[in-house]
C-alpha positions as CSV (number, residue, x, y, z in Angstrom):
1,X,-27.5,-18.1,22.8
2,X,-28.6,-16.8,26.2
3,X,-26.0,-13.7,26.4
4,X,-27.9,-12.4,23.1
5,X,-31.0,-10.3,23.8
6,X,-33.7,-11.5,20.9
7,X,-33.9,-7.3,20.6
8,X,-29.7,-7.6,19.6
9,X,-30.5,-9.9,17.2
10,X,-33.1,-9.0,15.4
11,X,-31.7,-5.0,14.6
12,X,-28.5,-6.6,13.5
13,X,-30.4,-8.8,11.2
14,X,-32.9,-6.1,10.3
15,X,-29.6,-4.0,9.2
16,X,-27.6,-6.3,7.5
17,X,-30.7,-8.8,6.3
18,X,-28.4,-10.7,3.9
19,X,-25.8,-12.1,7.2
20,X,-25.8,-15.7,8.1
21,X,-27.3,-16.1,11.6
22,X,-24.2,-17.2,13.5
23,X,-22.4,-14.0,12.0
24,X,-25.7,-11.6,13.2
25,X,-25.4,-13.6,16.7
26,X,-21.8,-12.8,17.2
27,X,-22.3,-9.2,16.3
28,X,-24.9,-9.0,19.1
29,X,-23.3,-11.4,21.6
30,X,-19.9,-8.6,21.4
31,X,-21.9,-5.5,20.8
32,X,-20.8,-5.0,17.3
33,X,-23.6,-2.9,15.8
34,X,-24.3,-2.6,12.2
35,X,-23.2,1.0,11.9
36,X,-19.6,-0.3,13.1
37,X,-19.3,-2.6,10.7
38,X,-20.5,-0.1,8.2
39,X,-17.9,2.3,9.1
40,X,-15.2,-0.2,8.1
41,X,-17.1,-0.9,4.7
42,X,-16.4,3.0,4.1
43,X,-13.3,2.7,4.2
44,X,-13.0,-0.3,2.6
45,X,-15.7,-1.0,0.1
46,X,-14.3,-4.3,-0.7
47,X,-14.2,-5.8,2.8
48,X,-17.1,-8.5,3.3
49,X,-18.7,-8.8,6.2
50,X,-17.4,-12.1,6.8
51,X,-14.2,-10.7,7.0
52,X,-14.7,-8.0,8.8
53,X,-15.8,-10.5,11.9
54,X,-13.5,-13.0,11.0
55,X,-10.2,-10.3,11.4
56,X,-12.4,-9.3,14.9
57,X,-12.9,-12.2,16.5
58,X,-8.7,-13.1,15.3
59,X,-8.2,-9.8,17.4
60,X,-10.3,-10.8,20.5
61,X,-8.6,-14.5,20.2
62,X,-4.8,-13.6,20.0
63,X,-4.9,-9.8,21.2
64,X,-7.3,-9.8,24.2
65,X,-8.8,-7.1,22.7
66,X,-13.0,-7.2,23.1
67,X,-14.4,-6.5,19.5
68,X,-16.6,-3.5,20.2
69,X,-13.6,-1.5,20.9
70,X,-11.6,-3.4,18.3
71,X,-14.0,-2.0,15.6
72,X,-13.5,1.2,16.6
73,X,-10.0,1.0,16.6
74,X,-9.5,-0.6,13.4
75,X,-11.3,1.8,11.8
76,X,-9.8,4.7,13.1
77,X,-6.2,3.0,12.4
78,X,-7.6,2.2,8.7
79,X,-9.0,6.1,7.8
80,X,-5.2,7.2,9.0
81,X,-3.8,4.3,6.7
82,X,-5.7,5.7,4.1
83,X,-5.2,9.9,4.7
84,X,-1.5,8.5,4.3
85,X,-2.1,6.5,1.2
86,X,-0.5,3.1,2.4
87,X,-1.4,0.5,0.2
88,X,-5.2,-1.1,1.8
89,X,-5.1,-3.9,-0.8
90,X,-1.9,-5.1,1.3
91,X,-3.3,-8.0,3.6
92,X,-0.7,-6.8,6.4
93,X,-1.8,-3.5,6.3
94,X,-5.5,-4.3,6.0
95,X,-5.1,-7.2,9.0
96,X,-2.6,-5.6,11.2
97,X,-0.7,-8.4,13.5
98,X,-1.1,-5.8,16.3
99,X,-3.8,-4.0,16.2
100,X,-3.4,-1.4,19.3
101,X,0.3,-0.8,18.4
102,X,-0.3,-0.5,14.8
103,X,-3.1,1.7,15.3
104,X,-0.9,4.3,17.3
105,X,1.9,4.2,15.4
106,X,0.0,5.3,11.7
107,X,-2.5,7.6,13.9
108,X,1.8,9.1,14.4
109,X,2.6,8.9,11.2
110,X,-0.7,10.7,10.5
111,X,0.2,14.0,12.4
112,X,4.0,14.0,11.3
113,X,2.8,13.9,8.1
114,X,-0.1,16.7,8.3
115,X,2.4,18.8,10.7
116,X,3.1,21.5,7.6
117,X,6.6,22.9,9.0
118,X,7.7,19.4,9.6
119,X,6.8,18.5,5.6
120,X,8.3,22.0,4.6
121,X,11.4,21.2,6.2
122,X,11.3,17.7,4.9
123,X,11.5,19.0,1.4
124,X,13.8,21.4,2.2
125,X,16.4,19.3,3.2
126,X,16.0,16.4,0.6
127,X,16.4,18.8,-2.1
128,X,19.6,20.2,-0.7
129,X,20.5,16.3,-1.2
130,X,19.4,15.3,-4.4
131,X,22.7,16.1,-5.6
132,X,23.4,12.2,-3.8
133,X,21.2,10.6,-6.5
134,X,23.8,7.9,-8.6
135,X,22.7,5.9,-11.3
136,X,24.8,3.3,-13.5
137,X,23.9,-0.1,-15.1
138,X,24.1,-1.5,-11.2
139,X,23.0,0.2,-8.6
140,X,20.6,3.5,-8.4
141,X,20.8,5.6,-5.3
142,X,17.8,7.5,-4.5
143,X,16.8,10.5,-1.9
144,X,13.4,10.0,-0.9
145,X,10.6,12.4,-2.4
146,X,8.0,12.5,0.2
147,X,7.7,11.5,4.3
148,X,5.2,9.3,2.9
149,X,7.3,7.4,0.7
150,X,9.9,7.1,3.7
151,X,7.1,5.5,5.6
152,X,6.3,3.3,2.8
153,X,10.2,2.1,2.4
154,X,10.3,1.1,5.6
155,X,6.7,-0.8,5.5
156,X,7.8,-2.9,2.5
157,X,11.2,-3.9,3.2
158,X,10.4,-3.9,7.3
159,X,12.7,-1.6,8.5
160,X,12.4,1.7,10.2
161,X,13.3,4.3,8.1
162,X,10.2,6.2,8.1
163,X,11.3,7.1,11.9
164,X,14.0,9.5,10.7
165,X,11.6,11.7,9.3
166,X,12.0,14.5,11.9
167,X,16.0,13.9,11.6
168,X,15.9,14.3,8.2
169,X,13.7,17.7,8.7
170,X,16.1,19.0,11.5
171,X,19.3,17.7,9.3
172,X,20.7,15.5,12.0
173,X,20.2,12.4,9.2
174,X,20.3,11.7,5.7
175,X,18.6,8.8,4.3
176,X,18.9,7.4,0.5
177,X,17.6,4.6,-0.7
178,X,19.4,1.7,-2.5
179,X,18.1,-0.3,-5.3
């Protein structure tokens, strides 16, 4: 391919000697090093390579967004997914449908969640409202434990609870979960 230098080629294939050729040429062709692609193996051991540039190239496709930035990004978004313990065997939070916007709004999450007088004030108030908690043969009626299990909620079921986190803290909102 004449927009890979021989040079690209041969250190991607150098570092990663067991990738199939058309793999080691896209990696050089969109200036996806080795060491980028390591990066996302440390966060997630189980991730082939194959994936790893098949999710990339999905994301320069249907996001317009050029791969060597892409890596960065998804990696960054994936070490905040995992300081927050969401669930990185989940395909849609391993493959986010919107990379850029996903990547913001957990890198969000990240600092709410790390900001200590927000979390003290969290627990503060949930406790004043565990006295809410029903259970019967029916229904159960829970107050949330953590801001991480808030965020969680509203991942599963695709809401957005986890966004009245800092109305919970301030007491302008209570939120209970129905099961």
């Amino acid at each position: 391919n004449e927009d890979v230098s021989l040079i690209d080629y041969i250190q991607t294939y150098n570092s990663l000697p067991d990738i199939p050729a058309n793999e080691a040429t896209w990696m050089s062709m969109y200036d996806v090093n080795a060491y980028k692609i390591d990066a996302i193996r440390e966060v997630v051991p189980a991730l082939s390579i194959s994936k790893i540039i098949s999710y990339l190239e999905r994301v320069r496709r249907m996001q317009q967004f050029y791969p060597s930035e892409a890596v960065i990004s998804w990696k960054d978004y994936l070490r905040a997914c995992k300081s927050i313990d969401m669930d990185l065997t989940d395909r849609r939070v391993l493959y986010p449908r919107a990379l850029k916007t996903e990547h913001d709004v957990v890198v969000a999450k990240q600092k709410l969640i790390q900001d200590e007088s927000i979390r003290d004030d969290f627990m503060k108030a949930v406790e004043e409202y565990k006295k809410l908690e029903y259970n019967d043969l029916t229904y159960f009626i829970k107050v949330p434990d953590t801001m991480e299990e808030m965020f969680e909620e509203g991942r599963k079921l695709h809401h957005c609870c986890g966004q009245y986190i800092d109305d919970v803290a301030r007491r302008k909102a209570i939120v209970l979960f129905l099961r």
